[in-house]
BALOBA-1460 file (C-alpha; in Angstrom, 3 decimals):
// residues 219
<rec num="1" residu="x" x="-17.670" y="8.175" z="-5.481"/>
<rec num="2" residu="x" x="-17.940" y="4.497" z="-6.314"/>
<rec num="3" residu="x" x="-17.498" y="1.543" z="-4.146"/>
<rec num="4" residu="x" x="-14.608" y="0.724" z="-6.487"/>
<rec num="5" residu="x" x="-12.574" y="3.745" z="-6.066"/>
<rec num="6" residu="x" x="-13.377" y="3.231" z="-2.375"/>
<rec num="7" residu="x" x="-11.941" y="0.434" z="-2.323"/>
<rec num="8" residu="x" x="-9.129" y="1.082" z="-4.330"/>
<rec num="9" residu="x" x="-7.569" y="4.267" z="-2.309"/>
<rec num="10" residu="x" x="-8.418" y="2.034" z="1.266"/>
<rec num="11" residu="x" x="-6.506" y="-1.074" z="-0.160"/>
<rec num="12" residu="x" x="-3.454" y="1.498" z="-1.545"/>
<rec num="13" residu="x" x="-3.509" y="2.830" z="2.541"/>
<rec num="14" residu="x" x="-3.627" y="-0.907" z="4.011"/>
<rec num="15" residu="x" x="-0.391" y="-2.196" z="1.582"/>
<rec num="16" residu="x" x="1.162" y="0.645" z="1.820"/>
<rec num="17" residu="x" x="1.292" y="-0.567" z="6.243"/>
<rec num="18" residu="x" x="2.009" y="-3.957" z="5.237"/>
<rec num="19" residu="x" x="4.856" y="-3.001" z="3.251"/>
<rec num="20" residu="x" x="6.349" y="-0.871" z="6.477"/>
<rec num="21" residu="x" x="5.447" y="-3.760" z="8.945"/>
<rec num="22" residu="x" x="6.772" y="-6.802" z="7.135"/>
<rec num="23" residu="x" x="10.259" y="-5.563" z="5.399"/>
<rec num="24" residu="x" x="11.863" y="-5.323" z="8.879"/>
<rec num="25" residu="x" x="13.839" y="-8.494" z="7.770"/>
<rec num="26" residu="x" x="15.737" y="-6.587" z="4.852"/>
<rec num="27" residu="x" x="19.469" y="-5.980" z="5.699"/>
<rec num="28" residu="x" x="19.538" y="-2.715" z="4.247"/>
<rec num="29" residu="x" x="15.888" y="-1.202" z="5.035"/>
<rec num="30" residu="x" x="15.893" y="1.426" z="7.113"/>
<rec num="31" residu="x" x="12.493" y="3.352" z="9.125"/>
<rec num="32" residu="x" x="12.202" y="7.013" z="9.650"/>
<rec num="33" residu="x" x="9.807" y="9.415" z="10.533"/>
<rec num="34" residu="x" x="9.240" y="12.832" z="8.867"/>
<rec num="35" residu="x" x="7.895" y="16.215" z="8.550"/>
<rec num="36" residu="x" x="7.573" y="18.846" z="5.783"/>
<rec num="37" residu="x" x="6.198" y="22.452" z="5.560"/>
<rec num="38" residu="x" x="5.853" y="25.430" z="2.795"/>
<rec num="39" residu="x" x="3.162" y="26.641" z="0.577"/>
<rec num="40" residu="x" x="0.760" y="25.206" z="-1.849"/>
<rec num="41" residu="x" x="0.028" y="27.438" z="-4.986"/>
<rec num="42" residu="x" x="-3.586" y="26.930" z="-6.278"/>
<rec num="43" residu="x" x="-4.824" y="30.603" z="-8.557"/>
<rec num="44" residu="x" x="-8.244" y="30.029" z="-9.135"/>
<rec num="45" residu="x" x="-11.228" y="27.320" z="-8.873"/>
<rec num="46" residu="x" x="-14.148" y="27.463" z="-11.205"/>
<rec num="47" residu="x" x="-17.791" y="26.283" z="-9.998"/>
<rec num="48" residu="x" x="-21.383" y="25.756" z="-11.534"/>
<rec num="49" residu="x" x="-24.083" y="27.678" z="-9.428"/>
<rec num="50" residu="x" x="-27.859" y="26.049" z="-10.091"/>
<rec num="51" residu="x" x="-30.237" y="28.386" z="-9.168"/>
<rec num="52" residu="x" x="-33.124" y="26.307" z="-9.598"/>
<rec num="53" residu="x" x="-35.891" y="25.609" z="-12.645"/>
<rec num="54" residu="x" x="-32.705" y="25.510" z="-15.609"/>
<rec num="55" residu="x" x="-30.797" y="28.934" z="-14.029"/>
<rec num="56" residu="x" x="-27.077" y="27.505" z="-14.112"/>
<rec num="57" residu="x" x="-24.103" y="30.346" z="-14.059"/>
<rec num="58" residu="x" x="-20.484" y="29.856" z="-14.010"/>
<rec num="59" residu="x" x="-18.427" y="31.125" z="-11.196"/>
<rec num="60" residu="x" x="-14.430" y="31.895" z="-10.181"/>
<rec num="61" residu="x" x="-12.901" y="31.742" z="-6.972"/>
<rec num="62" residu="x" x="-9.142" y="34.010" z="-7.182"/>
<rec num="63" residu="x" x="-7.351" y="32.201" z="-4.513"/>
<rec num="64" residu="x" x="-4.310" y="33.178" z="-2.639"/>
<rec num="65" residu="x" x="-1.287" y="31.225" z="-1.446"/>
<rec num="66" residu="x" x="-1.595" y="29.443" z="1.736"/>
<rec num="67" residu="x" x="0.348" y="26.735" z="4.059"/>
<rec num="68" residu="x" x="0.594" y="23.315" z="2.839"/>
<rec num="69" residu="x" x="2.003" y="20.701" z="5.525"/>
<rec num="70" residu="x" x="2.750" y="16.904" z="6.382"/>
<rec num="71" residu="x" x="3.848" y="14.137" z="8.642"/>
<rec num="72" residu="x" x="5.269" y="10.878" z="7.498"/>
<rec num="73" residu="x" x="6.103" y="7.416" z="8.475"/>
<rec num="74" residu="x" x="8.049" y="5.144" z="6.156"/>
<rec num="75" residu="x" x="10.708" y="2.651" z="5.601"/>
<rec num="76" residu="x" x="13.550" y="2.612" z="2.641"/>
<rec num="77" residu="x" x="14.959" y="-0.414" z="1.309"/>
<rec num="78" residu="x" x="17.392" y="-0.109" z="-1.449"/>
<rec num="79" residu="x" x="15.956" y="2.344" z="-3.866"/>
<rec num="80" residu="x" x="12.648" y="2.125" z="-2.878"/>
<rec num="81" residu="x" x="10.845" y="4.144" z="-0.433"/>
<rec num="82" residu="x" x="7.566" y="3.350" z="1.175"/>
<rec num="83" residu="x" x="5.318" y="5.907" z="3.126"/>
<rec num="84" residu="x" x="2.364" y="6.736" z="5.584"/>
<rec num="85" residu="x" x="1.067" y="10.336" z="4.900"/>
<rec num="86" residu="x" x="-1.369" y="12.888" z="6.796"/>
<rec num="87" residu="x" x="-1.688" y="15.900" z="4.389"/>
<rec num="88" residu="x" x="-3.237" y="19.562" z="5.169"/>
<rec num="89" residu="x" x="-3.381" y="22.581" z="3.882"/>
<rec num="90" residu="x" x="-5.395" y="25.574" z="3.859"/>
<rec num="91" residu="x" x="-6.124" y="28.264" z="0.747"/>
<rec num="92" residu="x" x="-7.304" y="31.943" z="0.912"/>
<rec num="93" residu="x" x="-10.087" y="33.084" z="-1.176"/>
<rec num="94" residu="x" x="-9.594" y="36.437" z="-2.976"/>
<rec num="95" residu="x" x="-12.003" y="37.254" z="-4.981"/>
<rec num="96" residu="x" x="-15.772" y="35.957" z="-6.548"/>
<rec num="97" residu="x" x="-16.836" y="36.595" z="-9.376"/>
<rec num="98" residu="x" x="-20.122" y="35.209" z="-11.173"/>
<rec num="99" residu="x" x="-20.955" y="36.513" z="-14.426"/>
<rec num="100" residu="x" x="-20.756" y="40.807" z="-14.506"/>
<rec num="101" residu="x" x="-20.889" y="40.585" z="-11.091"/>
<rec num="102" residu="x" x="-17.949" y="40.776" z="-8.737"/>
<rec num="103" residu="x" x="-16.563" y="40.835" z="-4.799"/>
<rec num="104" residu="x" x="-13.734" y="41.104" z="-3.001"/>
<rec num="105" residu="x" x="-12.950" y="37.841" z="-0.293"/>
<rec num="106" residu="x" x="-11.014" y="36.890" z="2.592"/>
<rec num="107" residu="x" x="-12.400" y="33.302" z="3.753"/>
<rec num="108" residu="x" x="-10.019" y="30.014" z="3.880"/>
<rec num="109" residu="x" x="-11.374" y="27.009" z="2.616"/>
<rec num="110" residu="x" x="-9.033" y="23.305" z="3.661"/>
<rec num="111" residu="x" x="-8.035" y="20.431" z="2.791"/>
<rec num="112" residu="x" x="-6.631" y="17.086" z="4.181"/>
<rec num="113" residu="x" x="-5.817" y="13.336" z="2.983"/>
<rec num="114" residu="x" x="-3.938" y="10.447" z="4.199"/>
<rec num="115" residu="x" x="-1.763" y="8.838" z="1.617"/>
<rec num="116" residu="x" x="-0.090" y="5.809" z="0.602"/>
<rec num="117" residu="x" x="3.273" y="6.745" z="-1.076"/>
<rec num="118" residu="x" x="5.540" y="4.663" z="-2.948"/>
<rec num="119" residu="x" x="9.129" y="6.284" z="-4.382"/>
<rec num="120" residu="x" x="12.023" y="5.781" z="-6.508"/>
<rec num="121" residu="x" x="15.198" y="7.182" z="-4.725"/>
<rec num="122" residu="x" x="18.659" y="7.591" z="-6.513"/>
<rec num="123" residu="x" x="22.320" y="9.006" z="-4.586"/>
<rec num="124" residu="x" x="23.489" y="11.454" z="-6.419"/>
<rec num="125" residu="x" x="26.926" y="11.358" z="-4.355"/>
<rec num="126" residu="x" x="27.695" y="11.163" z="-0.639"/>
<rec num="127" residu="x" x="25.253" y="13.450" z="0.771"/>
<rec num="128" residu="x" x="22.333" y="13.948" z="-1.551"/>
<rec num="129" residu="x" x="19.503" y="11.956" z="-3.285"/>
<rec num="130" residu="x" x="17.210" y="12.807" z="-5.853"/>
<rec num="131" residu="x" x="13.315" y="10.952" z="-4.911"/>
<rec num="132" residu="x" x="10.333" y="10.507" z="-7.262"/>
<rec num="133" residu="x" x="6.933" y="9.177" z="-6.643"/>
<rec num="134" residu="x" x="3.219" y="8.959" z="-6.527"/>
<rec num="135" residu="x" x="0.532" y="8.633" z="-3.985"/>
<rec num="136" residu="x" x="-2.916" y="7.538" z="-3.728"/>
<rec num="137" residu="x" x="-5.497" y="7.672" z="-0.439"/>
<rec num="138" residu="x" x="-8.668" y="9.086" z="1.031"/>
<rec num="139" residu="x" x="-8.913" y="13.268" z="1.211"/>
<rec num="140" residu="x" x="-11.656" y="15.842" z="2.253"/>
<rec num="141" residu="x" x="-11.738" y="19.490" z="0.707"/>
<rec num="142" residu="x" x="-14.150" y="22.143" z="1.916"/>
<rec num="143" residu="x" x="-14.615" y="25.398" z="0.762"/>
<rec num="144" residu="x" x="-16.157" y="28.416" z="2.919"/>
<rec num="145" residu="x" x="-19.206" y="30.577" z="2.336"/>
<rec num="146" residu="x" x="-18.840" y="33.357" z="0.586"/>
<rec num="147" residu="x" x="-20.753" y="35.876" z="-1.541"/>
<rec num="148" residu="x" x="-21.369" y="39.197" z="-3.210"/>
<rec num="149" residu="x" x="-22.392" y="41.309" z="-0.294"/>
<rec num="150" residu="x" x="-26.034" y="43.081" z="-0.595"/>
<rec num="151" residu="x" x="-26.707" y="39.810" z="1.527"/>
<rec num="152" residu="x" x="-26.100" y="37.651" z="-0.619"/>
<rec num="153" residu="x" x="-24.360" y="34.408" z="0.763"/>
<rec num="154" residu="x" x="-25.033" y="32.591" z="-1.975"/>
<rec num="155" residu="x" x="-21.942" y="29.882" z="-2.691"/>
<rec num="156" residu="x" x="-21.679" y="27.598" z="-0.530"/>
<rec num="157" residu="x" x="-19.946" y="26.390" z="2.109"/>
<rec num="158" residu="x" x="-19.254" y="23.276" z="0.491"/>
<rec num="159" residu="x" x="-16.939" y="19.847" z="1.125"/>
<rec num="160" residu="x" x="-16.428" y="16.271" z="-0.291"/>
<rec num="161" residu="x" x="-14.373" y="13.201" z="1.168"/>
<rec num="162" residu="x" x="-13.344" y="11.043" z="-1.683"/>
<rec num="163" residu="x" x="-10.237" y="9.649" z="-3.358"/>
<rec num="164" residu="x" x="-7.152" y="11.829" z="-3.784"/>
<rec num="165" residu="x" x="-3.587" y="11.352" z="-5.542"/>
<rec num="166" residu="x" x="-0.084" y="13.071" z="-5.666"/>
<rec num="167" residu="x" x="2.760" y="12.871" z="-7.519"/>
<rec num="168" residu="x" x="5.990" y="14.710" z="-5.878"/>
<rec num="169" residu="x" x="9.375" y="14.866" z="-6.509"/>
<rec num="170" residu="x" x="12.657" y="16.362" z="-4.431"/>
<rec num="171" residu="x" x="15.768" y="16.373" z="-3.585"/>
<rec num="172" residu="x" x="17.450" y="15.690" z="-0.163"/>
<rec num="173" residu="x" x="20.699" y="16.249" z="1.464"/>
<rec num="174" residu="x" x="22.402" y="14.173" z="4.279"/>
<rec num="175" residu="x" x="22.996" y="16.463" z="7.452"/>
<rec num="176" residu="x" x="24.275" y="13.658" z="9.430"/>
<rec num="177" residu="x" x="23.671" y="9.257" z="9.412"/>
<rec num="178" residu="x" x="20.525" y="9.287" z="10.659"/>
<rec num="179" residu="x" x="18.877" y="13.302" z="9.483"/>
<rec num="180" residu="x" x="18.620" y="14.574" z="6.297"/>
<rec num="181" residu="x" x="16.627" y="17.698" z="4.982"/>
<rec num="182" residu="x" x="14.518" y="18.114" z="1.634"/>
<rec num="183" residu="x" x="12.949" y="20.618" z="-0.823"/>
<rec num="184" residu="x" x="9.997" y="19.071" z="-2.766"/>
<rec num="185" residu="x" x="7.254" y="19.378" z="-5.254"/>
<rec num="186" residu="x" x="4.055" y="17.908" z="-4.818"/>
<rec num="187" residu="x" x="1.037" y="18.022" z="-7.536"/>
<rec num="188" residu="x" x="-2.064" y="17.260" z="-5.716"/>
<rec num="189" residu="x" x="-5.600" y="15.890" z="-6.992"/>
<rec num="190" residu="x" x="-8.963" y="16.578" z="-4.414"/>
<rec num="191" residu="x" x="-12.127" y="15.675" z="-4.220"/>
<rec num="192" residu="x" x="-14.354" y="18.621" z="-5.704"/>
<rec num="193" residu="x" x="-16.394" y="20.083" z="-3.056"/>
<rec num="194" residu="x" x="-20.477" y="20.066" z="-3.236"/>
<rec num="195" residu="x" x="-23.041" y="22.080" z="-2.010"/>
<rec num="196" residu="x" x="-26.637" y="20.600" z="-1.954"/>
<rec num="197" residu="x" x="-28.285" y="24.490" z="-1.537"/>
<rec num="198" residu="x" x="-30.349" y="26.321" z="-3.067"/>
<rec num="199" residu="x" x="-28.541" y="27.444" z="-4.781"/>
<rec num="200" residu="x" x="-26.302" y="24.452" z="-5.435"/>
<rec num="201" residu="x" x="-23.144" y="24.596" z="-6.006"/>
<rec num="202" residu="x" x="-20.283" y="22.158" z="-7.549"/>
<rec num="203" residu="x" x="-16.798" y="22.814" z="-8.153"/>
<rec num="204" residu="x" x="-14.452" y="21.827" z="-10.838"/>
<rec num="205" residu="x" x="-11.847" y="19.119" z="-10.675"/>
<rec num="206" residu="x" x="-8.839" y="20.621" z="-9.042"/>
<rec num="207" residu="x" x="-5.491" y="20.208" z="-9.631"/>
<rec num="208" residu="x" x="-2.761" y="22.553" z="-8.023"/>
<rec num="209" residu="x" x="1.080" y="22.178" z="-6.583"/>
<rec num="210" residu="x" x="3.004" y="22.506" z="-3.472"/>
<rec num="211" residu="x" x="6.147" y="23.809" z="-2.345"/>
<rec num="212" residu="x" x="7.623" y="22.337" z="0.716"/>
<rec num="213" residu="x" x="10.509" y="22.350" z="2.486"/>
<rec num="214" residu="x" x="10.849" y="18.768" z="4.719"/>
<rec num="215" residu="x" x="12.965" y="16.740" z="7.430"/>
<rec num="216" residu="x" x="13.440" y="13.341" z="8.320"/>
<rec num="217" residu="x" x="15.087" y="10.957" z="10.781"/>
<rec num="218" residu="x" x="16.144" y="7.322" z="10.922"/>
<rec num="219" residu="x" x="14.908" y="5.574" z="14.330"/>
């Protein structure tokens, strides 16, 4: 990852602090804390396996369903909202397969990030708003070691730290002045994980979603 992008997703974390520290002044801004829980919804993740002196194969990971959770800190100010995220999740690994060759799984690889997210937020009528934004920070993904059996161990474990975005959307209803509760969608971009080996071993660029089901409060 370049010094650049670097730069770019620790400057995106640093406003985004600013922006909750210095809008205390604003008549109608309001701070809250937050959490939100559910499922993320990734299917599969391709890989290239180098074997060594020009052997290269292509390879699948079948991945399951697994938890997908955050904390937040942010302020609102009108229609805009303003965030600090901590993002994790977790995904089960169902199945290998390289070339004719396939196994059965049941490793976890994870995933976290800490994001700067900015939001457009619209009342719908007394009790519920409709929210839309993006994100952008620094996030880690590693996957597990796994293989075909016969002892062969032979992809990975592998992890990256690098720059990360999200865009989410949701809707959330007013339980009382200072509560409310959400449901949300969150499309989430990782750093592909690498694995020097032998063999080595890099994964695709990953995209997948999120399901999640949050809460907030005003303090």
């Amino acid at each position: 990852m370049s010094n650049m992008t670097q730069w770019c997703a620790r400057l995106g974390v640093s406003a985004a602090a600013t922006l909750l520290c210095t809008q205390a002044g604003a008549a109608d801004a309001v701070r809250y804390w937050g959490a939100h829980a559910g499922v993320n919804t990734p299917t599969s993740w391709n890989a290239q396996v180098d074997y060594g002196a020009g052997s290269l194969a292509t390879a699948r990971l079948d991945l399951d369903r697994g938890a997908h959770a955050g904390l937040v800190l942010g302020r609102q100010s009108g229609h805009a909202r303003y965030e600090l995220e901590y993002e994790a999740g977790r995904m089960k690994t169902k199945r290998l397969t390289i070339g004719p060759r396939s196994a059965a799984l049941g490793a976890r690889g994870r995933y976290q990030a800490l994001f700067a997210n900015v939001y457009r937020v619209e009342q719908l009528n007394e009790s519920i708003d409709a929210f839309v934004g993006a994100g952008i920070g620094w996030g880690r993904a590693t996957m597990p070691r796994v293989g075909l059996g016969d002892g062969c161990s032979c992809f990975g474990p592998a992890s990256k730290s690098g720059f990360a975005w999200q865009l989410r959307a949701g809707l959330g209803y007013r339980v009382s002045a200072q509560s409310s509760v959400s449901l949300q969608t969150t499309w989430l971009a990782l750093p592909r994980p690498e694995a020097e080996g032998p063999p080595a071993v890099r994964y695709a660029r990953k995209r997948f979603g999120a399901l999640t089901l949050g809460y907030s409060r005003q303090f």
